[in-house]
C-alpha positions as CSV (number, residue, x, y, z in Angstrom):
1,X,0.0,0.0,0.0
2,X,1.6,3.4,-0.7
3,X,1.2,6.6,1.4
4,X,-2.0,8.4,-0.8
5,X,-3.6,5.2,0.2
6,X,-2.8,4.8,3.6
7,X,-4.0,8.4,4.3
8,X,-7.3,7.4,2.9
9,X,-7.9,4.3,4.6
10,X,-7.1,6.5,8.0
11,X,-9.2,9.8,6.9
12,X,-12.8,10.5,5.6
13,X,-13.3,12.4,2.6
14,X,-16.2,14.1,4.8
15,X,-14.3,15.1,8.1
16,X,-11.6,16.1,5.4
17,X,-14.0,18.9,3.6
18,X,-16.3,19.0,6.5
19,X,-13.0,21.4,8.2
20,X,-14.0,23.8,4.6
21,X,-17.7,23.2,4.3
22,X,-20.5,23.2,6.8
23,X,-22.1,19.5,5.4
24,X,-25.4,18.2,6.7
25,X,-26.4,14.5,5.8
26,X,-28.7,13.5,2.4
27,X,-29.2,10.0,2.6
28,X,-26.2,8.4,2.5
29,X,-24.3,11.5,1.2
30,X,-23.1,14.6,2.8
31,X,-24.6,18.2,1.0
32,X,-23.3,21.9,1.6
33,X,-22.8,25.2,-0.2
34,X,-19.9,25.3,-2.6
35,X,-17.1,26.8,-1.9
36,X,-16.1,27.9,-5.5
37,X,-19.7,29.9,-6.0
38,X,-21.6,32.6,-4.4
39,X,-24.7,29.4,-4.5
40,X,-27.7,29.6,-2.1
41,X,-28.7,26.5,-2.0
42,X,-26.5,23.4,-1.4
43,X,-25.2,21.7,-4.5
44,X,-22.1,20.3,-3.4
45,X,-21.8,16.9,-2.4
46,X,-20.0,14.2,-0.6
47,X,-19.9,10.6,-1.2
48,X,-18.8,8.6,1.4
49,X,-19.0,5.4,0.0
50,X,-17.4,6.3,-3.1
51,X,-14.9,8.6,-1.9
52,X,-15.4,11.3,-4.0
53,X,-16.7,15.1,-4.2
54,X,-18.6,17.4,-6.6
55,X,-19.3,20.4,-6.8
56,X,-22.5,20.8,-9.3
57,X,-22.5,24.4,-9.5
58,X,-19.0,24.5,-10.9
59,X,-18.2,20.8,-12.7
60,X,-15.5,20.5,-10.1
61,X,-14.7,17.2,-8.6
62,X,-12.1,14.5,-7.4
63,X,-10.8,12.9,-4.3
64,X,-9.5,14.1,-0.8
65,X,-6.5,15.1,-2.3
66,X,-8.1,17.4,-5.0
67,X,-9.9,19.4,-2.9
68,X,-7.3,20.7,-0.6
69,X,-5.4,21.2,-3.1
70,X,-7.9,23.3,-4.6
71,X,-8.5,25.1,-1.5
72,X,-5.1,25.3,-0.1
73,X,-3.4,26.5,-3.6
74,X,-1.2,23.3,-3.3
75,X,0.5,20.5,-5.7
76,X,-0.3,16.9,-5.4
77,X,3.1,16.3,-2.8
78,X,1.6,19.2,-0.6
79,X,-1.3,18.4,0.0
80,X,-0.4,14.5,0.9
81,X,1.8,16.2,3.2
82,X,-1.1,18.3,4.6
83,X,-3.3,15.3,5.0
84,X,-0.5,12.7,5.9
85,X,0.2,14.9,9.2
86,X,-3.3,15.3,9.7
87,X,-3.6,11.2,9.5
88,X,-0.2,10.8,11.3
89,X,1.3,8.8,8.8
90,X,5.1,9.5,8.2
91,X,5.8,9.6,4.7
92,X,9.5,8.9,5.4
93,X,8.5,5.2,5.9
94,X,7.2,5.3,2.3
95,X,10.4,7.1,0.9
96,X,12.8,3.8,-0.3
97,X,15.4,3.1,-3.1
98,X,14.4,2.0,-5.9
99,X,13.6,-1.5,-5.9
100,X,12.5,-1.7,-2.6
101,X,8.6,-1.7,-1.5
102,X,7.2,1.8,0.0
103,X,8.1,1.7,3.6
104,X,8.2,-1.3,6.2
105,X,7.0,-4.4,5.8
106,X,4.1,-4.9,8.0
107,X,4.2,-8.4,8.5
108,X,7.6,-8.1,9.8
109,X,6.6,-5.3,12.1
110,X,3.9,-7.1,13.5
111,X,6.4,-10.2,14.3
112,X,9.0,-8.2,15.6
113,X,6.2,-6.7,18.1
114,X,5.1,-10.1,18.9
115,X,8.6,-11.2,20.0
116,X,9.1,-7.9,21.8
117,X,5.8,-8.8,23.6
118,X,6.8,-12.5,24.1
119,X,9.8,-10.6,26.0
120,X,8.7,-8.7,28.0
121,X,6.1,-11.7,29.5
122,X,9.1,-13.5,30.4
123,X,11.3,-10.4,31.9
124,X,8.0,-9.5,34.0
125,X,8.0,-13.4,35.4
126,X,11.7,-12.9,36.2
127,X,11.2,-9.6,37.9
128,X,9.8,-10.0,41.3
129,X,8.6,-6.3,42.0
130,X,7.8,-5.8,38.8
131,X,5.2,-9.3,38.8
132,X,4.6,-7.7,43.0
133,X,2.8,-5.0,41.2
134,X,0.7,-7.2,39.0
135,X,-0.2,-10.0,40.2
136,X,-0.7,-8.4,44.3
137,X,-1.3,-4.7,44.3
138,X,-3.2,-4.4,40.6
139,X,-4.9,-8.0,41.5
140,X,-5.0,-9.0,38.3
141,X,-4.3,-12.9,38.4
142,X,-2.4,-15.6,35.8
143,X,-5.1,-16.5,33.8
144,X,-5.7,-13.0,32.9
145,X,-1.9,-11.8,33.4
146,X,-1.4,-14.2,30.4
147,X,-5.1,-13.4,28.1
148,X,-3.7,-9.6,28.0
149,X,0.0,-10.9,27.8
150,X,1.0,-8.2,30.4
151,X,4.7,-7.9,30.5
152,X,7.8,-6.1,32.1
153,X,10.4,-3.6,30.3
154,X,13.8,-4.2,32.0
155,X,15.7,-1.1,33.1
156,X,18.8,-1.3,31.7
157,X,19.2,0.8,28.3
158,X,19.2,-1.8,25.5
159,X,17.7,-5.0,26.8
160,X,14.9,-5.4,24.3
161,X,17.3,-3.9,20.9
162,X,19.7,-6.4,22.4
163,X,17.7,-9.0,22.2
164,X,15.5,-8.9,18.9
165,X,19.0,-7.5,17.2
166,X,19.8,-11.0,17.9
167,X,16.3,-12.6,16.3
168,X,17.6,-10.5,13.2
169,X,15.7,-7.4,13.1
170,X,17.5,-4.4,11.9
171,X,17.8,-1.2,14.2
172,X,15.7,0.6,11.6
173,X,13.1,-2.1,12.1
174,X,13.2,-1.7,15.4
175,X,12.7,1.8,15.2
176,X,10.1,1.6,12.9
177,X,7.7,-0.4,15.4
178,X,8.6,2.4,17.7
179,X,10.4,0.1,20.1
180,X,13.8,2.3,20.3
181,X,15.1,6.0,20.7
182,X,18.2,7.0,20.6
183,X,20.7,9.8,20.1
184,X,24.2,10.1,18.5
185,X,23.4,6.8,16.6
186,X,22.9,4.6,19.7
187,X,19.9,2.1,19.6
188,X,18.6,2.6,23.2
189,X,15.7,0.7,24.7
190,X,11.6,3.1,24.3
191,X,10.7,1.4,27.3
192,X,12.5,0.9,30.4
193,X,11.7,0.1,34.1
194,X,7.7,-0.2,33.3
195,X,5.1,-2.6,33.2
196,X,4.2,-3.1,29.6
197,X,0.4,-3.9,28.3
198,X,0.6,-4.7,24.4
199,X,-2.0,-2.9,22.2
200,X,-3.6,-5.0,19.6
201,X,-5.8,-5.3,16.6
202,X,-9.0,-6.4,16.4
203,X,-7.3,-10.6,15.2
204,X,-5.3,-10.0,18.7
205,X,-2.0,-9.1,16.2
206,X,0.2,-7.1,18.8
207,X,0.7,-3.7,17.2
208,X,1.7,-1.2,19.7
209,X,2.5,-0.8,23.6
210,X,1.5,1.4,26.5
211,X,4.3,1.1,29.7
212,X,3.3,2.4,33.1
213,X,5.6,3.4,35.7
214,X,6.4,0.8,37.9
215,X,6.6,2.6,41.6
216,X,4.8,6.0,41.8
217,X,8.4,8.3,43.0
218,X,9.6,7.0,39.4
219,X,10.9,9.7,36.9
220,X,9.0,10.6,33.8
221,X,5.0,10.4,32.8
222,X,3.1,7.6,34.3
223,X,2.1,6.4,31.1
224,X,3.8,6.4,27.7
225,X,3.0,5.0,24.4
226,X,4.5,3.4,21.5
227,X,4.4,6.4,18.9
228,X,2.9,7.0,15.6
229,X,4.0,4.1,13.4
230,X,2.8,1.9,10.8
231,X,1.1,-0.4,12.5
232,X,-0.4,1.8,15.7
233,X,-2.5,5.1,15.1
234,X,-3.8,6.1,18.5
235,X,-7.3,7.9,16.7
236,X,-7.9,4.3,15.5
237,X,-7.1,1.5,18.1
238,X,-9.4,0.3,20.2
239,X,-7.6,-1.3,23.3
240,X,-8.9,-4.8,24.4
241,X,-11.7,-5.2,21.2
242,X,-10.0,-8.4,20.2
243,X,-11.4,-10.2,23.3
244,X,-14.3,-8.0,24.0
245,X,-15.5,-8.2,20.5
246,X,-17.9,-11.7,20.5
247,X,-18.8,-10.1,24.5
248,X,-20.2,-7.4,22.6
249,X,-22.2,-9.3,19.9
250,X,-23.7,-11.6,22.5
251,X,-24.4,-8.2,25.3
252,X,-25.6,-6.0,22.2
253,X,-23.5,-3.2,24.4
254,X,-20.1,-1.8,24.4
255,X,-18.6,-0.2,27.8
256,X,-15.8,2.3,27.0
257,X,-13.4,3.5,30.3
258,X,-10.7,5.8,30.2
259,X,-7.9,3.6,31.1
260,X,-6.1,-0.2,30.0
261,X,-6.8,-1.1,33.4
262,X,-10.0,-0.5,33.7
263,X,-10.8,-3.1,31.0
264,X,-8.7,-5.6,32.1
265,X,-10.3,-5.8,35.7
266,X,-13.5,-5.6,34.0
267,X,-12.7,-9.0,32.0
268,X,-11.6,-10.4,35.1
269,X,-15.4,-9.4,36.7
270,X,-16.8,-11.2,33.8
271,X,-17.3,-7.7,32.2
272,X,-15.8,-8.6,29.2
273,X,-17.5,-6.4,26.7
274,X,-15.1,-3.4,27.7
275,X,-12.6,-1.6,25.5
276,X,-10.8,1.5,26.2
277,X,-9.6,4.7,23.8
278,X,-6.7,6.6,24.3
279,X,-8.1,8.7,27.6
280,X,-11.1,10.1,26.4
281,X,-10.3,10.5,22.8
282,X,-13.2,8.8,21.2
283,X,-13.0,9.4,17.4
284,X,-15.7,8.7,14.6
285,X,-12.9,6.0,13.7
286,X,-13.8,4.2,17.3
287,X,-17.4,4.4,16.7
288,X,-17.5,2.9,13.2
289,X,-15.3,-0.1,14.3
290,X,-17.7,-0.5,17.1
291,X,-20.8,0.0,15.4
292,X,-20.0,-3.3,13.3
293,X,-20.7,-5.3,16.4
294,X,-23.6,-3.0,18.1
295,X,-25.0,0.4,18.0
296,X,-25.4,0.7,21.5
297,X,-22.6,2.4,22.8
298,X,-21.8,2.9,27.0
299,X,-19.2,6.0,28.4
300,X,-17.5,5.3,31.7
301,X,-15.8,8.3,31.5
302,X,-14.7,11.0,34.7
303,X,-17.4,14.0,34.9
304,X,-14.3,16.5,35.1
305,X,-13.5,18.9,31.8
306,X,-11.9,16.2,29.9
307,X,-14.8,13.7,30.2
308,X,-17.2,16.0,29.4
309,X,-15.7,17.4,26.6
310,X,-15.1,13.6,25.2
311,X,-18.9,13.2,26.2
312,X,-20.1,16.7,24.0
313,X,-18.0,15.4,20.6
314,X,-19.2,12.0,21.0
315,X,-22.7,12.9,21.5
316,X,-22.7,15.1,18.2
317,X,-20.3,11.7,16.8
318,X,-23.2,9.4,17.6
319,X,-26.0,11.4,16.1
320,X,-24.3,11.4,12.5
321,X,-23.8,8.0,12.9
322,X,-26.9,6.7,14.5
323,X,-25.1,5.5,17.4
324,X,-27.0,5.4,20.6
325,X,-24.8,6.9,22.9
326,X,-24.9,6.2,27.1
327,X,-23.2,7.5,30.1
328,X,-22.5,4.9,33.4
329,X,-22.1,6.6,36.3
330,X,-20.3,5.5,39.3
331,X,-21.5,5.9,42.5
332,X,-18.4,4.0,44.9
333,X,-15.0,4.5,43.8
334,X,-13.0,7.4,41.2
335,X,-13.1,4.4,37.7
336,X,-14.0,0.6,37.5
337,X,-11.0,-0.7,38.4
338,X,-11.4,0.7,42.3
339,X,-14.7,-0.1,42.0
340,X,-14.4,-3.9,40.9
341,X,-11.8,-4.3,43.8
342,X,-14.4,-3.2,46.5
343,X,-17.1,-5.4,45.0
344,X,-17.5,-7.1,41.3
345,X,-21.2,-6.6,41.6
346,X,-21.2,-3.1,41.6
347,X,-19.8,-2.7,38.3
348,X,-22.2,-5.3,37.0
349,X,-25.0,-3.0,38.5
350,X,-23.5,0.1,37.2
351,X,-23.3,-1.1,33.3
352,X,-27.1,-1.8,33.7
353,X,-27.8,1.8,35.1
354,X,-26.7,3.9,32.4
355,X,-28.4,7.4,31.0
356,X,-28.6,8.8,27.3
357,X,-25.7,11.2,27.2
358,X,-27.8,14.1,26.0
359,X,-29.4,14.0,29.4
360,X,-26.5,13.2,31.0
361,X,-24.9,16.1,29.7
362,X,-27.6,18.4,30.5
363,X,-27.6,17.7,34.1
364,X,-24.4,18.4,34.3
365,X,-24.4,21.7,33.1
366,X,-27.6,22.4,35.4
367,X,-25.9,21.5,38.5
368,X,-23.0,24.3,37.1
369,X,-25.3,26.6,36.6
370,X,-27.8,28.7,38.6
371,X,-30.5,28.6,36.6
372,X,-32.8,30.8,38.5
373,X,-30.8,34.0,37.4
374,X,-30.6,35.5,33.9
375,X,-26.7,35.2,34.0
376,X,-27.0,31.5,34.9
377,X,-29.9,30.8,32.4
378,X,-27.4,32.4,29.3
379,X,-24.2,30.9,30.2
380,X,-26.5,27.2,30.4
381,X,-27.8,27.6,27.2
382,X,-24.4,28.8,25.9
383,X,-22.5,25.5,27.0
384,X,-25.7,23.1,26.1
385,X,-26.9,24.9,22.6
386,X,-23.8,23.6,20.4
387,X,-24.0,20.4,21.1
388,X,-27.9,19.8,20.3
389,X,-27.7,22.2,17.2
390,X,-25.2,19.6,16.1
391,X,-27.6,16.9,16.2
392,X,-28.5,15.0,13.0
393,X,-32.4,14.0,14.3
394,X,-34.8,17.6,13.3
395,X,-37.3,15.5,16.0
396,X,-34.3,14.4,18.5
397,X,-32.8,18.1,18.4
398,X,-36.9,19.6,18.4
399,X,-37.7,17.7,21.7
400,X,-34.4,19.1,23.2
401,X,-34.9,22.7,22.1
402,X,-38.4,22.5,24.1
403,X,-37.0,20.5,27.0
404,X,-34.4,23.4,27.2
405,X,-36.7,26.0,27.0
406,X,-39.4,24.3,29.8
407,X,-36.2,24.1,32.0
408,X,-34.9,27.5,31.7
409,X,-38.5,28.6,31.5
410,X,-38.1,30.7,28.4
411,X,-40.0,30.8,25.1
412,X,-38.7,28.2,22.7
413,X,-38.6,31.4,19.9
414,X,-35.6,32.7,21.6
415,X,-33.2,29.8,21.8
416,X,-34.2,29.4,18.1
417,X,-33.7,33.1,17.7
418,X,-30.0,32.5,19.4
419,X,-29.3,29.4,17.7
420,X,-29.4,31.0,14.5
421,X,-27.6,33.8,15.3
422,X,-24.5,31.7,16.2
423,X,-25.2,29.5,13.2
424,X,-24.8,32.7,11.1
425,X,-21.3,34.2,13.0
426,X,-20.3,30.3,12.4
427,X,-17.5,29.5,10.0
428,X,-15.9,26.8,9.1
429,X,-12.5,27.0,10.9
430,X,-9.8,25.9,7.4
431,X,-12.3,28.1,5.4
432,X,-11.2,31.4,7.2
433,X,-7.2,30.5,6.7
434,X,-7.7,29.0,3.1
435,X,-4.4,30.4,2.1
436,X,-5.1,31.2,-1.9
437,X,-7.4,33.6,-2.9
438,X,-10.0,31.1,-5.2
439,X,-9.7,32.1,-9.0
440,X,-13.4,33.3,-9.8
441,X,-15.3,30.4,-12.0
442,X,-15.9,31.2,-15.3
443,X,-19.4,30.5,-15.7
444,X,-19.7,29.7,-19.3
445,X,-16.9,26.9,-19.2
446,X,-18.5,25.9,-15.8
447,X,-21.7,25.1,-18.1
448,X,-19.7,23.4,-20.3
449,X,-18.1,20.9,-17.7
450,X,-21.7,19.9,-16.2
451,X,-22.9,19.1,-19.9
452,X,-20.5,16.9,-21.1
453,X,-20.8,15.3,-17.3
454,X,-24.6,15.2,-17.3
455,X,-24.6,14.0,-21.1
456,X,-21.7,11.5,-20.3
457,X,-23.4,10.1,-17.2
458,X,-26.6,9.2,-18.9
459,X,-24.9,7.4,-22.1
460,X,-22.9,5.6,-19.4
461,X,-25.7,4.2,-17.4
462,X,-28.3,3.6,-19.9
463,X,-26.6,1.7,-23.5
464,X,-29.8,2.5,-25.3
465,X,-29.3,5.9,-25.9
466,X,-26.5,4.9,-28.7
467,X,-28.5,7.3,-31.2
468,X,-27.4,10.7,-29.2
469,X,-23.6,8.9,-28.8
470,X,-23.5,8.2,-32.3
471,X,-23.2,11.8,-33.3
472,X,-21.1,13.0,-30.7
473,X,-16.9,12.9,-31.4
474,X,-14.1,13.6,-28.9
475,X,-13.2,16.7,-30.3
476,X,-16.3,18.1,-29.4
477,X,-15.4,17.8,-25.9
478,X,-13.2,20.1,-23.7
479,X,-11.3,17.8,-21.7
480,X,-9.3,14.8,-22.1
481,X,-10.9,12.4,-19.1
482,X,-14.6,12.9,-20.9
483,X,-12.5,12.5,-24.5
484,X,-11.6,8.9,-23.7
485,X,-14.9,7.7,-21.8
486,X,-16.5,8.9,-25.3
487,X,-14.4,6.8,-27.2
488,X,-14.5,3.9,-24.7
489,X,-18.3,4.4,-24.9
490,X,-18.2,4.6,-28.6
491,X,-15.9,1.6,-29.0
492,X,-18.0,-0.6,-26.7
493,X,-21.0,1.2,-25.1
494,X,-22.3,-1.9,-22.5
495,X,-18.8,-2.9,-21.7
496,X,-17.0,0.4,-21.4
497,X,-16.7,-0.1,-17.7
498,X,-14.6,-3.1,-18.0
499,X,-12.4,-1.2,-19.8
500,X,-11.6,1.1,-17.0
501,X,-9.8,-1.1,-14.6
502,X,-6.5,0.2,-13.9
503,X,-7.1,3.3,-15.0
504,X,-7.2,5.6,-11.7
505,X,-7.8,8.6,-13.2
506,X,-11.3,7.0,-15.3
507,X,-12.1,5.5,-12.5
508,X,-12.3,7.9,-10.1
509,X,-14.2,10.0,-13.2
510,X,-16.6,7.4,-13.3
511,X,-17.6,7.6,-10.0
512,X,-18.1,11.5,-10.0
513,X,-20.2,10.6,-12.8
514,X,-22.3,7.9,-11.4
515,X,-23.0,10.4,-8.3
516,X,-24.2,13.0,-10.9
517,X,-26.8,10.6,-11.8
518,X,-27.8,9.2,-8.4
519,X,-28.5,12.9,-7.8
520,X,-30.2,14.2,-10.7
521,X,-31.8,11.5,-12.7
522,X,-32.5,8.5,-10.6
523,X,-36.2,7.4,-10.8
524,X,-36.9,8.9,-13.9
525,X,-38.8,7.7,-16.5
526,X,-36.8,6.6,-19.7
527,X,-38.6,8.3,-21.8
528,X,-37.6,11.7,-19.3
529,X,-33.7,10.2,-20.0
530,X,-34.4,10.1,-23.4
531,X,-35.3,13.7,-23.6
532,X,-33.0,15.0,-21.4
533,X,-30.0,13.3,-23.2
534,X,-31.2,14.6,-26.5
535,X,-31.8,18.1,-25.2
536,X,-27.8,17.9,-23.4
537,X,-26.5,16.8,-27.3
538,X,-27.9,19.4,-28.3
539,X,-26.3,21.8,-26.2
540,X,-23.0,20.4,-26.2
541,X,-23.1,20.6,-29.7
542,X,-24.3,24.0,-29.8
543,X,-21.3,24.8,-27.2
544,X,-18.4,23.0,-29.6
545,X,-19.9,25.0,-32.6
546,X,-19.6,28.6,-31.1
547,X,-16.5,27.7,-29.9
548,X,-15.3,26.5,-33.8
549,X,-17.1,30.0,-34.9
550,X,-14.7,32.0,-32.3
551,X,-11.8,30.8,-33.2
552,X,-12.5,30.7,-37.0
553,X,-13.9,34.3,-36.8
554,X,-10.0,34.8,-35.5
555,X,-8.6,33.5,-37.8
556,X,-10.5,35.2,-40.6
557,X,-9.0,38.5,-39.6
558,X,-5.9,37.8,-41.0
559,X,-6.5,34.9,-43.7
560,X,-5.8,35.5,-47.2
561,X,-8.5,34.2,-50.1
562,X,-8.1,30.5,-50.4
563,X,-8.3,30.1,-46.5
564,X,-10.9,32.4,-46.2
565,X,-12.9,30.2,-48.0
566,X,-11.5,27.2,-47.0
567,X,-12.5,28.6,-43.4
568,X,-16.3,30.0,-44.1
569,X,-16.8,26.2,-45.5
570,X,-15.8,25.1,-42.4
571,X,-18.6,27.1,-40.9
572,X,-21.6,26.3,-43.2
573,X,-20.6,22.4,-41.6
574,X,-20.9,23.7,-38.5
575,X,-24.2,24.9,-39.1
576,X,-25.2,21.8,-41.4
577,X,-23.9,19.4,-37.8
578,X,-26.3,22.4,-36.0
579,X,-29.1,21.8,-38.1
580,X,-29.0,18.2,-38.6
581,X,-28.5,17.7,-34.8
582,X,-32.1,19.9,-34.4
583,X,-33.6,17.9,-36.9
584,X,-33.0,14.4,-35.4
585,X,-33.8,15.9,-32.1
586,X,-36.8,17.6,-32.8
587,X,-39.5,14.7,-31.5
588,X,-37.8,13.1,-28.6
């Protein structure tokens, strides 16, 4: 896989653009106002599913990558740049002789992190304070020390390089999986003196590591992860899914905590539907891999700023994704871990007692705030407002607008009246620092793109309409991507698809096209294609002969006799194509 496709199998095309354009959900595409036109109502679309954008109003479209380089003024390299940072993926891995693949091997990576795993189980066996603070003061015992393969990081500078340098993995390897640091070209040991819980994938491959301080007076962070790499992305992983993941199925729940512990005391408490993100960094990334096993999602997150924050994105996260989203409460001990110690059956109370987060959320910011004042009333609806105008549900964000208003015991008019006041200072924030001015569309060529598309699109998807294809020739098009679908079409129409493979930039083409068609022409009747096509021939034609006309007009200014005349024939079969077009036209 090379880097343009990593970065797209870690970003979505519609939190990409959603950072330029304000995008509300149409079916299973994303709409908003384009960015390249002074448009009032929404043309633009996303696709999701097909990875692509266009802009109707324009003719503009593409991928990810096209549009910020359209909006940042970039080339190609920049903006894969722009979006690899964004996706933390480190294009240097992908920078190798020729010859050589682009970047690491993964497979090897993900052995070398097995063995690096498989050695720090056996240093934390050998290590009696280290296996102490397991196995007696975390109380986690063998079965599950070994089912989360929980391990031990010796401190003593190059142990673990030492050690898979001698299973024949190169330093740059070893760097690569994160596993080393290092300065004046000496290999030294990520993690040293900590208990070590592997990360791993959903098929229990190890692909990362978080190490915890072993005693408390210790130097440095308490916890540290492997970095950015290859194989770990922190936005992405979901700690413990691989042996929560049939728990889930069978509950139809998920419990999220805030901590590695957390979940691996919960397993022990038969609790084994628990995962944990990175803190309280939930990601539309967590919930889609989630939602593949239930849609029923559970927060045991702290009520300080941090949880709620986590608990305000993911709210507005579940709604576009139709995630119902739950808060657990605990009402003995600061996270499940403590409370599991004073009694397992608490936490299997507490994941039963759970409240939607919306209402969670709302009671929060009511116990902050002293609603019986005007001051307390405004700074309420200030913190609470945001979140519901975010939601995705017009009856879900209706019942919360009148719950609000019953509870501050205003008129519902005036928190509509202040939500779209703040909806119109709102601006996307990347729109404000797009850093190119946007050339102004030229509105005749702009007509010209969506023709040929529209035209294109229809001869594409339905192979009866060979009569209007027929007449058409590439030259009569303005670009070279419609140029050689026409002659693909022409060639072959029914199996001009098939014809496409390999060919990224048709492809992707294609696609634009087939959303022009989902969007403007699906569920008509043929004989309303038929039409439509015929009327679009028509104008493209008309379009390639007054272009002809200009540019023989031109040249007429300076021609002598001969190609004056040679040039004025020229025009009268321009106007015989014109005419004959008409005539064939003239009772679709």
């Amino acid at each position: 896989m090379d880097a343009a496709s990593e970065v797209k199998n870690r970003l979505s095309i519609e939190d990409v653009i959603g950072e330029y354009v304000q995008l509300k959900r149409a079916g299973h595409n994303f709409r908003g106002l384009s960015p390249f036109t002074n448009e009032k109502t929404p043309s633009f679309m996303v696709s999701p599913d097909k990875q692509i954008w266009h802009d109707f109003s324009s003719g503009k479209g593409g991928n990810m990558f096209s549009f910020v380089m359209e909006m940042e003024g970039l080339d190609f390299k920049g903006a894969l740049e722009l979006l690899a940072r964004k996706a933390g993926v480190d294009l240097e891995q992908y920078r190798s002789s020729p010859g050589r693949s682009g970047g690491p091997n993964k497979q090897r990576l993900l052995e070398l992190n097995d063995d690096a795993a498989r050695f720090y189980q056996a240093q934390l066996k050998a290590n009696k304070p280290a296996w102490n603070y397991i196995y007696n003061e975390r109380g986690f015992n063998k079965q599950t020390i070994t089912a989360f393969r929980l391990g031990y990081s010796p401190n003593t500078g190059s142990a673990l390089v030492d050690y898979l340098k001698k299973r024949g993995y190169s330093e740059q390897e070893i760097k690569s999986a994160g596993l080393s640091s290092g300065r004046y070209g000496v290999a030294r040991d990520m993690f040293r003196g900590r208990v070590m819980v592997p990360l791993m994938d959903p098929q229990g491959q190890v692909i990362g590591f978080t190490a915890r301080l072993l005693r408390k007076d210790d130097n440095g962070p308490k916890y540290i992860n492997t970095p950015q790499t290859v194989l770990y992305d922190k936005s992405r992983h979901i700690y413990g899914l691989h042996l929560a993941k049939q728990a889930i199925r069978n509950a139809k729940f998920a419990v999220i905590t805030e901590g590695n512990f957390d979940v691996i005391m919960s397993h022990q408490a038969g609790v084994s539907q628990a995962v944990a993100t990175a803190g309280t960094a939930l990601t539309e990334a967590h919930l889609k891999a989630l939602t593949r096993f239930t849609a029923d999602i559970r927060l045991c997150f702290d009520s300080d700023k941090a949880g709620i924050s986590a608990t305000e994105r993911g709210i507005i996260l579940a709604s576009k994704m139709h995630v119902s989203l739950n808060i657990i409460e605990l009402k003995v001990g600061k996270d499940p871990d403590e409370l599991i110690k004073t009694d397992p059956k608490l936490w299997q109370t507490a994941i039963g007692d759970y409240t939607y987060a919306l209402d969670w959320l709302i009671g929060i910011y009511a116990q902050r705030f002293d609603l019986s004042k005007a001051e307390g009333k405004r700074e309420f609806s200030d913190a609470i407002l945001p979140t519901v105008s975010n939601l995705e549900d017009p009856v879900e964000k209706d019942h919360y607008l009148n719950l609000i208003a019953d509870k501050l015991k205003v008129s519902r008019s005036s928190l509509d009246e202040k939500l779209n006041k703040a909806s119109s200072r709102a601006m996307p924030k990347l729109l404000k620092k797009a850093k190119v001015e946007l050339e102004p569309i030229d509105k005749d060529q702009a007509e010209t793109i969506k023709t040929e598309d529209h035209l294109l699109c229809l001869l594409l998807k339905y192979p009866t309409l060979n009569k209007q294809l027929s007449s058409l020739t590439p030259e009569m098009l303005t670009r070279e991507l419609p140029a050689k679908l026409l002659l693909l079409l022409k060639d072959d129409q029914r199996r001009a698809l098939s014809k496409i493979t390999g060919q990224a930039d048709l492809q992707e083409y294609v696609k634009i096209l087939m959303l022009e068609h989902d969007e403007l022409y699906q569920g008509l009747e043929l004989s309303e294609i038929k039409y439509e096509a015929a009327r679009l021939q028509t104008r493209l034609i008309e379009n390639y002969v007054k272009r002809q006309k200009t540019d023989i007009a031109r040249q007429l200014r300076s021609a002598d006799e001969s190609t004056s005349k040679r040039l004025l024939l020229q025009v009268r079969s321009l106007d015989a194509l014109l005419r004959i077009n008409l005539e064939e036209n003239i009772n679709v």
